[in-house]
ZAKOLDREN-820993 format. One record per residue: residue number from 1; residue in three letters; chain; z, x, y of N, C-alpha, C, O in turn. Coordinates in steps of 0.1 Angstrom, whole numbers, plus 2048, in hexadecimal, padded with zeros to 3 digits. Atoms other than C-alpha are relative to their C-alpha. Layout:
# ZAKOLDREN-820993
NUM,ALA,A,Z,X,Y,Z,X,Y,Z,X,Y,Z,X,Y
...
//
This chain:
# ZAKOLDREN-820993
1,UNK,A,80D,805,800,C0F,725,87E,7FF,7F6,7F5,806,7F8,7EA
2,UNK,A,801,808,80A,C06,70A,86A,7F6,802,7F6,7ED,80A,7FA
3,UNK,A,808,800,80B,BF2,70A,84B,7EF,7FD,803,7E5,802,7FE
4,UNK,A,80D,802,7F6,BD6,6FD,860,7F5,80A,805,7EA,80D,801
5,UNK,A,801,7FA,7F9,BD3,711,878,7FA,810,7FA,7F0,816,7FD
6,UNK,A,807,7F2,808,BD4,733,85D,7F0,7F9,7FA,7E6,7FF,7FA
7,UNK,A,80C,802,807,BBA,722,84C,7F4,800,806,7EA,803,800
8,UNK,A,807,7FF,7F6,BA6,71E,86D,7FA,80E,7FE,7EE,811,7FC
9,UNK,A,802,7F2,7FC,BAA,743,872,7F9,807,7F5,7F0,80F,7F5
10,UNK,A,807,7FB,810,BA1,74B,850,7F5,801,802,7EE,80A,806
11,UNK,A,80F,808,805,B84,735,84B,7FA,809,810,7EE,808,80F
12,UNK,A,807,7FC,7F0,B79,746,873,7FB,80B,7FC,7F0,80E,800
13,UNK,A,804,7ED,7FE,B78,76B,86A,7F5,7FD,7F3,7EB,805,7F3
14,UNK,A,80C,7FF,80A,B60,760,848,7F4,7F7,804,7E8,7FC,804
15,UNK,A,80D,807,7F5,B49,747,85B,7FA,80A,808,7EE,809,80A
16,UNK,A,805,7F9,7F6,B48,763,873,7F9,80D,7F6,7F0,815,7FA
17,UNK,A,807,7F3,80C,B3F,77D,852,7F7,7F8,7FD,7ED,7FE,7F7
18,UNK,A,80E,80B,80D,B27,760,844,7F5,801,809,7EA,803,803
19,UNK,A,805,802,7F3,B18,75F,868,7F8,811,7FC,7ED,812,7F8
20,UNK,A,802,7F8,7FC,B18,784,86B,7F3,805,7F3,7E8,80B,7F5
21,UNK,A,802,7FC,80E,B0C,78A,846,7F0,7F8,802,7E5,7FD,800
22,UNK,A,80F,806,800,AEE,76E,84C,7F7,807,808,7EB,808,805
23,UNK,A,807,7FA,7F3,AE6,781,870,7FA,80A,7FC,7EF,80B,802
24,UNK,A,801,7F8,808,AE2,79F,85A,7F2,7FD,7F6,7E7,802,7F8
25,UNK,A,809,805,80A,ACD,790,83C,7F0,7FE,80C,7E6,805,80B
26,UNK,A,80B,808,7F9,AB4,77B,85A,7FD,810,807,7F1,813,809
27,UNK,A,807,7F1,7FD,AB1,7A3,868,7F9,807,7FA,7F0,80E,7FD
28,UNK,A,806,7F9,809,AAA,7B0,84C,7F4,7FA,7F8,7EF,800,7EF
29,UNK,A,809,80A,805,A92,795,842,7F2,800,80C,7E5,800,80B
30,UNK,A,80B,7FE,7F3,A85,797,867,7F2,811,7FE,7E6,812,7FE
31,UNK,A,803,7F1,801,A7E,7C0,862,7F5,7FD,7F2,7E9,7FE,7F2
32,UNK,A,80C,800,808,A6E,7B9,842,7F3,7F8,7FD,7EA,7FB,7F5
33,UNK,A,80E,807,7FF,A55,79E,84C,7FB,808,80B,7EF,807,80C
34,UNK,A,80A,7F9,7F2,A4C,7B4,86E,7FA,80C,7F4,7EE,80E,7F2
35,UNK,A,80C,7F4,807,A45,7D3,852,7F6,7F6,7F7,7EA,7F9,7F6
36,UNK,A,80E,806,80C,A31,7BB,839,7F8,7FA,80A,7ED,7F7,805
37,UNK,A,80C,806,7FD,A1E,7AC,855,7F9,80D,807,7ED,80C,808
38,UNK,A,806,7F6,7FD,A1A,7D2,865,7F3,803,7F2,7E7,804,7F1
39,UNK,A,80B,7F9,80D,A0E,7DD,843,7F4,7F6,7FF,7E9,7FB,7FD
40,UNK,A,809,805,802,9F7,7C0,842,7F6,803,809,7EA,804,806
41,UNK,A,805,7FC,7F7,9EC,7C7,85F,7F8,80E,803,7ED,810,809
42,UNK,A,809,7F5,805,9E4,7E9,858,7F9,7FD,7F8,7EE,803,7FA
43,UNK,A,80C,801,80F,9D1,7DF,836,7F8,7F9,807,7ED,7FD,803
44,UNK,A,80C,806,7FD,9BC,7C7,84B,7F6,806,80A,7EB,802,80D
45,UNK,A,805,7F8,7F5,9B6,7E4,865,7F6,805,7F8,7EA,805,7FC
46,UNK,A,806,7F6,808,9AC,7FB,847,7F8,7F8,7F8,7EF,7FF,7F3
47,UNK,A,80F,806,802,995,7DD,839,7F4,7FC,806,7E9,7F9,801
48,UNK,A,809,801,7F4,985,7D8,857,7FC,80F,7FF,7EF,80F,7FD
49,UNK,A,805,7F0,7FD,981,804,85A,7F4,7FD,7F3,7E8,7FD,7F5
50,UNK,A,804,801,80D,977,7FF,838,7F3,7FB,800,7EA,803,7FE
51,UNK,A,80E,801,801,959,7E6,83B,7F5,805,80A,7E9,808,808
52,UNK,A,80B,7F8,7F8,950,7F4,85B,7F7,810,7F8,7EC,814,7FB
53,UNK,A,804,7F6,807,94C,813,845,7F2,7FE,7F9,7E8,804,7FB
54,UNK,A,808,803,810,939,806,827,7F5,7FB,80D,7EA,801,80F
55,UNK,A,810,803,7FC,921,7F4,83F,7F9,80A,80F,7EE,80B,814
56,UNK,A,809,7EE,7FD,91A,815,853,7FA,804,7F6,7EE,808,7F6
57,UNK,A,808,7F6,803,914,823,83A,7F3,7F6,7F7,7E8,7FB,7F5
58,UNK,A,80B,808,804,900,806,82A,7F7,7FF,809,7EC,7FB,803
59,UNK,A,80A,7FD,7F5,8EA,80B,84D,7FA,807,7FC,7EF,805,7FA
60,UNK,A,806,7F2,801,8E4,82C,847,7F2,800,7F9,7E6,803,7FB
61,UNK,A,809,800,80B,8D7,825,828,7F2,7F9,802,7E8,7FD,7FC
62,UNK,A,80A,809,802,8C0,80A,830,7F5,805,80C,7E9,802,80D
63,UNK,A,80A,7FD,7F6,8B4,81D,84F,7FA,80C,7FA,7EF,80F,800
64,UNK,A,80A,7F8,80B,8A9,83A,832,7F9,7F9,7FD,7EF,7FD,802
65,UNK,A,807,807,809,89B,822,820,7F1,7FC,804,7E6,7FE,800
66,UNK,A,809,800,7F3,889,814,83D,7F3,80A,805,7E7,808,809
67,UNK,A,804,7EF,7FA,87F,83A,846,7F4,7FF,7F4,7E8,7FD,7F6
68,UNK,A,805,7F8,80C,875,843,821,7F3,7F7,7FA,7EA,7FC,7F4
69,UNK,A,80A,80A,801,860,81F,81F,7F0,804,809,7E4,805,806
70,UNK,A,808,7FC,7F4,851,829,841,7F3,80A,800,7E7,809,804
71,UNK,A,80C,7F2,803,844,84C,834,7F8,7FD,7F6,7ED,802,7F5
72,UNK,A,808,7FF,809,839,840,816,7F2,7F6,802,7E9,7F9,7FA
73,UNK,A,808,809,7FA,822,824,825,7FA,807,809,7EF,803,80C
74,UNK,A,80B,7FE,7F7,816,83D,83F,7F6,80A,7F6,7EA,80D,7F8
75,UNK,A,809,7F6,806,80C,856,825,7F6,7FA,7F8,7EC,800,7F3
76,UNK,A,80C,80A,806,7F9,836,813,7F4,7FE,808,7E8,7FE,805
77,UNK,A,807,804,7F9,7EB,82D,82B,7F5,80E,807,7EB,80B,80D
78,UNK,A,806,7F0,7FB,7DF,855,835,7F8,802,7F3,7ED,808,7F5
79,UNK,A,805,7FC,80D,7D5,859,80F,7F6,7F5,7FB,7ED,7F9,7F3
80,UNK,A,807,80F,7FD,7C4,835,810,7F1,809,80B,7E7,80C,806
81,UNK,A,809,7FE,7FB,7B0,842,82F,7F3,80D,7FC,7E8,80D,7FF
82,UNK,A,808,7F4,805,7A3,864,81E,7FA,7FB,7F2,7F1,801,7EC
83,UNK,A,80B,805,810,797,84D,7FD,7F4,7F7,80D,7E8,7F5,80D
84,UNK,A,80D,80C,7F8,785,836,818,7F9,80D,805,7ED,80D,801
85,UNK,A,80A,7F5,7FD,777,857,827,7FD,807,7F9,7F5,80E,7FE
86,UNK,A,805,7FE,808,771,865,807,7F7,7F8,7F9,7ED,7FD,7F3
87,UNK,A,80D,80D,805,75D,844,7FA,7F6,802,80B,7EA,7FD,80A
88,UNK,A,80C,809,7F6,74A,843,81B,7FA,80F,7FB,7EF,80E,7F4
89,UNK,A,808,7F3,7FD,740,869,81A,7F6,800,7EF,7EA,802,7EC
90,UNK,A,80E,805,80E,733,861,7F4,7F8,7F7,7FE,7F1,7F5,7F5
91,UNK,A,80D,812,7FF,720,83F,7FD,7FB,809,80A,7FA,811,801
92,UNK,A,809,7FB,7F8,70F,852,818,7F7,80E,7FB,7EC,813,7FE
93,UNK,A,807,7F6,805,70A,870,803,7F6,7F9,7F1,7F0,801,7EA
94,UNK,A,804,809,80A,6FC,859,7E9,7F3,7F7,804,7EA,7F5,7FD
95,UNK,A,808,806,7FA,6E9,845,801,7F7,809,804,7EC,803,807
96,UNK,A,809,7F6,7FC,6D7,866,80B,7F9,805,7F4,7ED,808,7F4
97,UNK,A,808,7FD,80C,6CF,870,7E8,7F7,7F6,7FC,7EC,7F8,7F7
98,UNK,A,80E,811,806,6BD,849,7E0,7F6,802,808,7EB,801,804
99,UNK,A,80A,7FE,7FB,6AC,84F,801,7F7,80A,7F9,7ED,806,7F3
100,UNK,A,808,7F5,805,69F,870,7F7,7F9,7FF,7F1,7EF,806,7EE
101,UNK,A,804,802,80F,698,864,7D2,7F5,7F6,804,7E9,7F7,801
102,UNK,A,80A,80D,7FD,688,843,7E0,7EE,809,808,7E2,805,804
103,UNK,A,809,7F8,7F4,66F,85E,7FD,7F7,806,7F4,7EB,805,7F3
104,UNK,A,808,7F9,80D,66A,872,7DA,7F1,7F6,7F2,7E7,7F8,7EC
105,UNK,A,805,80A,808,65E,855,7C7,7F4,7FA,806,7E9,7FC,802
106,UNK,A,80C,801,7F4,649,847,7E6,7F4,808,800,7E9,803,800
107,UNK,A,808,7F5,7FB,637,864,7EA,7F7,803,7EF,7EB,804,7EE
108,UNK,A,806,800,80F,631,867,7C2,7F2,7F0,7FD,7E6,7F0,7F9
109,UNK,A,80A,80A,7FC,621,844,7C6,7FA,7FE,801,7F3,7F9,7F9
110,UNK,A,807,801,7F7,610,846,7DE,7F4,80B,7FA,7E9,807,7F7
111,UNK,A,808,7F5,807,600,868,7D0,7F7,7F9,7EF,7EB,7FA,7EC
112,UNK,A,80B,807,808,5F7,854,7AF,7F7,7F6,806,7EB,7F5,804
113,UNK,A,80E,806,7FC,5EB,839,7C1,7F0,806,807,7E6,7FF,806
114,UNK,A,808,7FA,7FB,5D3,851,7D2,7FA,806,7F6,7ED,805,7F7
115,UNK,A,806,7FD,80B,5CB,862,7B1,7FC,7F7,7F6,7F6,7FC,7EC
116,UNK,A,803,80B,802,5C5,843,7A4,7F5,7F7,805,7EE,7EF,7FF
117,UNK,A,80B,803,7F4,5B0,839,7BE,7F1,807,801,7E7,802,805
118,UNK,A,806,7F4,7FF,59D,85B,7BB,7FA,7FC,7EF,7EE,7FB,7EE
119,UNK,A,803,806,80D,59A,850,795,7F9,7F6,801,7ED,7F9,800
120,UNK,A,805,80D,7FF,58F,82F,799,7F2,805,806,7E9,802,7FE
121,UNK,A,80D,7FC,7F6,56F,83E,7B4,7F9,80C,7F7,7ED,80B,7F6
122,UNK,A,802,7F8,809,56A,85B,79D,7F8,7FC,7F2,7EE,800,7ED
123,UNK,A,804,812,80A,564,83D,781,7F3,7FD,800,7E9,800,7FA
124,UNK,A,80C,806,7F3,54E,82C,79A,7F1,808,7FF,7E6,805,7FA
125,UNK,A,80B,7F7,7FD,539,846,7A1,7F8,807,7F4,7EC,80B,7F3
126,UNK,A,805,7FA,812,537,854,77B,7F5,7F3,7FC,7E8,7F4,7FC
127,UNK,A,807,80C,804,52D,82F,771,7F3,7FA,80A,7EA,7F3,806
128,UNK,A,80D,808,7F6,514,826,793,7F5,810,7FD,7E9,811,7FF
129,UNK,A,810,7F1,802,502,84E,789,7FC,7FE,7F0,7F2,805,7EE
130,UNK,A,7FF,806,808,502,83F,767,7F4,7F4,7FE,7E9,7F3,7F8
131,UNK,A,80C,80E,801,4F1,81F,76B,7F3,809,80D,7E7,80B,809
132,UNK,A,80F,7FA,7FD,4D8,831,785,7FB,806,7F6,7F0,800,7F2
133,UNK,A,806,7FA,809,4D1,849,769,7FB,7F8,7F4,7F2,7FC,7ED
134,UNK,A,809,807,80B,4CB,82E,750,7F7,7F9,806,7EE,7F5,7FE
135,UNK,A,80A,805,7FA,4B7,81D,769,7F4,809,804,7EA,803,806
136,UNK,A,809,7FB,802,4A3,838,76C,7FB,803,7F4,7EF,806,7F1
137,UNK,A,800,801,815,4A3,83B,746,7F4,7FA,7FE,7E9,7FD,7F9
138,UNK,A,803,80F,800,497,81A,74B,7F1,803,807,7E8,802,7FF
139,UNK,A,80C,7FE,7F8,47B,820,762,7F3,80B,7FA,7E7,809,7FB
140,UNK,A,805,7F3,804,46F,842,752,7FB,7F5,7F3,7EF,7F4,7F4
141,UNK,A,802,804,80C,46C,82E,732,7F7,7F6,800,7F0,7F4,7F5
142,UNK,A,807,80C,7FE,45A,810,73E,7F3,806,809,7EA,7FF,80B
143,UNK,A,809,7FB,7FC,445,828,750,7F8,80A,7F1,7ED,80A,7ED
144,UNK,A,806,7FC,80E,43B,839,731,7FE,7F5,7FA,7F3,7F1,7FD
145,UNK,A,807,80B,809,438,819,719,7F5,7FC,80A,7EB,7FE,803
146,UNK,A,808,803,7F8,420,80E,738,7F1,80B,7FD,7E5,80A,7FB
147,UNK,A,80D,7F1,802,40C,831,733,7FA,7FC,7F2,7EE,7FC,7EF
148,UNK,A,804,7FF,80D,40C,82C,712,7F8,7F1,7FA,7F1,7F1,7F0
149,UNK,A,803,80E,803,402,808,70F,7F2,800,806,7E9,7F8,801
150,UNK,A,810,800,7F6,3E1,80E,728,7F8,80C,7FD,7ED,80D,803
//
């Protein structure tokens, strides 16, 4: 064989290791990008689980919240209507006492005006038996100077 030829055969069987040795490396390069893209692939599964998580449970919350807004606005609005029916039942009980004070007052009024009235005619009557009586004073007196003059 010629010098060639071994050298051929040589250089054949390490081309064929360089070959084998690359085919090897690109498998082992293959295997570890399918696990790093599995694993990513799971971490993006479990970030996806993940916000679906958080924004459940961020629902939840907001449909408490929602809830807890709900009751407290209806119990305002329940505690709201018992001050409005408590104001009305004291403006109507209030408005029945003015009446009844105003009916009381009226009637007081009305009673002095009438005692007043009764006063005033009482007066009258004192002062018109009064002047008759000095007019007969008057008469009696001028009937005597008359007697007495003749």
């Amino acid at each position: 064989m010629t010098q060639r030829t071994t050298n051929t055969i040589l250089a054949e069987p390490d081309a064929l290791g360089l070959a084998q040795s690359e085919v090897r490396d690109l498998q082992r390069t293959v295997v570890a990008l399918r696990a790093e893209l599995e694993q990513a692939q799971h971490d993006r599964q479990r970030q996806v689980q993940d916000a679906l998580a958080a924004a459940h449970n961020e629902t939840q919350q907001i449909r408490a919240t929602v809830m807890s807004l709900r009751d407290a606005l209806e119990q305002a609005h329940g505690e709201r209507d018992i001050a409005v029916k408590a104001a009305l039942t004291g403006a109507i009980a209030e408005i029945a006492q003015l009446r009844d004070t105003v009916t009381v007052l009226r009637e007081e009024l009305e009673r002095l005006h009438a005692e007043h009235a009764s006063l005033n005619q009482q007066q009258i009557s004192a002062q018109r038996a009064e002047v008759q009586q000095l007019h007969d004073t008057i008469r009696a007196l001028r009937l005597a100077l008359e007697s007495h003059a003749a």
